[in-house]
N, C-alpha and C positions, 0 to 999 in steps of 0.2 A: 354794717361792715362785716360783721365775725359771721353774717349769715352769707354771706357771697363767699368769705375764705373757706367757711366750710363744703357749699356748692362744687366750690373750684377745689379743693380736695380728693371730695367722693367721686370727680370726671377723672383723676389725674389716675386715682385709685383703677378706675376701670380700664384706665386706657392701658396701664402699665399690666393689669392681670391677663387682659387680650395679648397682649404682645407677649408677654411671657407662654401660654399657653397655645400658640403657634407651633409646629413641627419644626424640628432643630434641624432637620435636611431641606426644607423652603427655602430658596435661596432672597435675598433680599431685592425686597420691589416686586417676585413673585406671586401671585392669588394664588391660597390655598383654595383646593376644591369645597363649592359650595355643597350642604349638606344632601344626601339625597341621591347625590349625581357619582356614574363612574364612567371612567373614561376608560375606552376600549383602546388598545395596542395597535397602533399602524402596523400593518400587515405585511412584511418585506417584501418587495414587489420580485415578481418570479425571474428565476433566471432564465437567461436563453435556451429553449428546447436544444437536445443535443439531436443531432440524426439518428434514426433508427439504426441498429446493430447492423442490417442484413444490408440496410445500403451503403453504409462505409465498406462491409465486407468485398459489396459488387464490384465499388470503386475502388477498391486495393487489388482486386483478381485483373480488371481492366487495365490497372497501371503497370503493374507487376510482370516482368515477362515469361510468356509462359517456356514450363521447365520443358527440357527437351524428354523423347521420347526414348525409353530403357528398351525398345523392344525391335527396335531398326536395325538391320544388320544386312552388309555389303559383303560377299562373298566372289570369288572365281571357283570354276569347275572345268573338269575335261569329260567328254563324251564320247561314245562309242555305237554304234548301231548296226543291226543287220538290217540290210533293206531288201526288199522282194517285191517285185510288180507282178501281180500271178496272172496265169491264164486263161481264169476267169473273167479278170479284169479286163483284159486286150482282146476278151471274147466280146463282149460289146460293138466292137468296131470291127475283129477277123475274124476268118473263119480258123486262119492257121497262125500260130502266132511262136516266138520262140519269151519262156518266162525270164524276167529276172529273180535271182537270188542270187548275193553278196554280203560279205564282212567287210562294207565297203564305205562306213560312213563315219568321220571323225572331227570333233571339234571342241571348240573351245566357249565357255557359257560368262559373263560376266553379270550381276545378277544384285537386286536388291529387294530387300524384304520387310514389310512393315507387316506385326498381327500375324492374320491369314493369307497376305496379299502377296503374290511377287511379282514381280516386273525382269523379263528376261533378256540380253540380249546376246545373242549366237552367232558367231563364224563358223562356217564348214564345209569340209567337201564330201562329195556325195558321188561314189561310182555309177552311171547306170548306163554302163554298158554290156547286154547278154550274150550270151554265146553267139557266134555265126548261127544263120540258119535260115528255113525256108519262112517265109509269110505271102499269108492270100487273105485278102479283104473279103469281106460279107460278100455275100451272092457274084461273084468270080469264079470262071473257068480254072479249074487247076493248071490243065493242057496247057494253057497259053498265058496264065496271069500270074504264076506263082512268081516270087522272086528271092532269091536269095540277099539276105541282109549282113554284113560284116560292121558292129561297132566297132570304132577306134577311138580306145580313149576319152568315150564320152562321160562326160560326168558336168556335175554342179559347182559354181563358187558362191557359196552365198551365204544372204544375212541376215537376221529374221527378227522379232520381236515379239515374245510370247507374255501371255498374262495370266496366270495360275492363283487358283485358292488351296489354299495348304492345312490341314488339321491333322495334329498329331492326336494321335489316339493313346499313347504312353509315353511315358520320357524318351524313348528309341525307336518307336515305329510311327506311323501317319502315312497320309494319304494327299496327294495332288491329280489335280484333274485343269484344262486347261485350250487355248486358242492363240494361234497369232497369225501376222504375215510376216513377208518377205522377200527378196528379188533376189538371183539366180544368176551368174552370168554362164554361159552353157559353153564349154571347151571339148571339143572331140571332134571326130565326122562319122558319118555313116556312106557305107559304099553298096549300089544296087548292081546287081547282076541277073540275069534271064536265066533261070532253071529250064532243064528239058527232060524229058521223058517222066512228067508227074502226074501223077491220077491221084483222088482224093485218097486210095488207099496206099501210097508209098511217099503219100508228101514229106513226111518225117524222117525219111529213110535219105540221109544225105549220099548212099554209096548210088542210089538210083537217081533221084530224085536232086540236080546240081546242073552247074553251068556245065556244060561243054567240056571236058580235058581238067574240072577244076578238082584238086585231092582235098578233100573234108574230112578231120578226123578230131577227135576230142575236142569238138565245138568252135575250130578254127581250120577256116577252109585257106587256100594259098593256091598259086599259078599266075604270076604275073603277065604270064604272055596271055593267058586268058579270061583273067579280070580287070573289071573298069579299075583305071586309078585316078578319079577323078571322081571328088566326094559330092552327093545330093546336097544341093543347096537348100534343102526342106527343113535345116537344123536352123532354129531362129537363138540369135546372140544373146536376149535376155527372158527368162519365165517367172513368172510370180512362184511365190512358195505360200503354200497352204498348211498351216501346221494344228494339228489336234493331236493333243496328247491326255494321257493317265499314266495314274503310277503307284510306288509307294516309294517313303521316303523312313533313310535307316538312321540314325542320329549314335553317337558313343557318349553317353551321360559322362562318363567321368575322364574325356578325353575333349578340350574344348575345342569349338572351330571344325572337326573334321567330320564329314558327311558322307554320305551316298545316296542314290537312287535307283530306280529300275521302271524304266516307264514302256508304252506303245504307243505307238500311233498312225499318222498319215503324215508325211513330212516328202510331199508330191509324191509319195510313195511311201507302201506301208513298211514300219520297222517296229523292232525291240530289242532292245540298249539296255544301255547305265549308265552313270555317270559318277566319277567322285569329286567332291568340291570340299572348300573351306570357305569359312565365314569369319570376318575380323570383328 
């Protein structure tokens, strides 16, 4: 009997030393780790990749609207032009020809501008009516083919659209150079008359070289009882308009909005002008 109490002593002894010698943060019912062994850390599981920089960036320029442009600018101008059709030019087609030259072309430019670029468009009229005087076509008899020509009032209405590249070279000076079309409605007449007594060398001489009884003098001949009054139907209602131009262009730095120009060109006939405008 006293050998069983003491048995069941030296168990109770062990059992109570175990328990005491257990880790006072093991929570109860827990296994402590068996000797030998470590337990590695569950590894947080990753977070969701975020998108790259550059493509949120793409998609925010995409969404975003884009800003307008600082460099746009809508302007009106008035213009002014000499025009001249020389007699070189009409040498082509005559043998005699009478030239124009006029301070005879005026109009108004409404115009916009992005950069280098401008986009033009133009009302104007356009004189081109020359002096009275004699004309003979290529290989024509003087004797019997010359004729005297009288414009009246003939001139251009028209309205054109040009397209121009533009660089300024300083704050106040630059350069434009440039193309467009345009249509023309043609207002005037032209009256033909039969010259007499003309040889090729007094064609130009209107005191010899005229109708019949007709008085010619400073480029305007007159005699109603002996000129036609009844205009060539040869004058057609509507012409295209061909425009090429250059230039330079004047700017005032410390005055805003106000401009000018001074261009050349072929505008159905050749000229050089100016112009002054503003820009808002």
């Amino acid at each position: 009997m006293m050998s069983r109490v003491g048995l069941l002593a030296v168990v109770m002894t062990i059992a109570i030393t175990s328990i005491a010698s257990r880790p006072a943060s093991a929570a109860i019912g827990e296994d402590t780790e068996e000797p030998g062994t470590h337990t590695v850390p569950e590894a947080p599981a990753p977070a969701e990749s975020a998108p790259p920089a550059a493509t949120v960036a793409t998609a925010g320029e995409q969404l975003a609207p884009r800003p307008p442009r600082n460099d746009i600018a809508w302007g009106v101008a008035l213009r002014a032009r000499y025009v001249s059709v020389p007699g070189w030019l009409l040498g082509f087609f005559t043998k005699h020809n009478m030239p124009l030259g006029t301070f005879g072309h005026y109009g108004i430019e409404g115009f916009r501008r992005g950069g280098h670029f401008q986009v033009t468009l133009g009302l104007s009229y356009q004189n081109m009516s020359p002096p009275d005087g004699n004309w003979l076509g290529k290989d024509r008899d003087p004797t019997v083919d010359t004729r005297l020509l009288r414009f009246r009032g003939l001139s251009l209405y028209s309205a054109d659209v040009a397209f121009t590249g533009q660089g300024m070279l300083s704050s106040w000076f630059g350069l434009h150079a440039g193309a467009g079309l345009g249509l023309a409605v043609v207002h005037g007449s032209i009256y033909v008359d039969v010259s007499e007594g003309c040889t090729d060398a007094n064609i130009g001489d209107l005191n010899q070289c005229k109708p019949k009884n007709a008085m010619c003098s400073n480029g305007v001949c007159t005699g109603p009882s002996v000129l036609t009054t009844s205009p060539t139907g040869d004058v057609l209602p509507v012409v295209p308009i061909v425009d090429v131009l250059v230039g330079m262009d004047f700017r005032l730095p410390d005055v805003k909005g106000w401009e000018a120009k001074i261009d050349a060109g072929f505008y159905d006939a050749f000229f050089a002008g100016f112009a002054v405008g503003y820009t808002f």
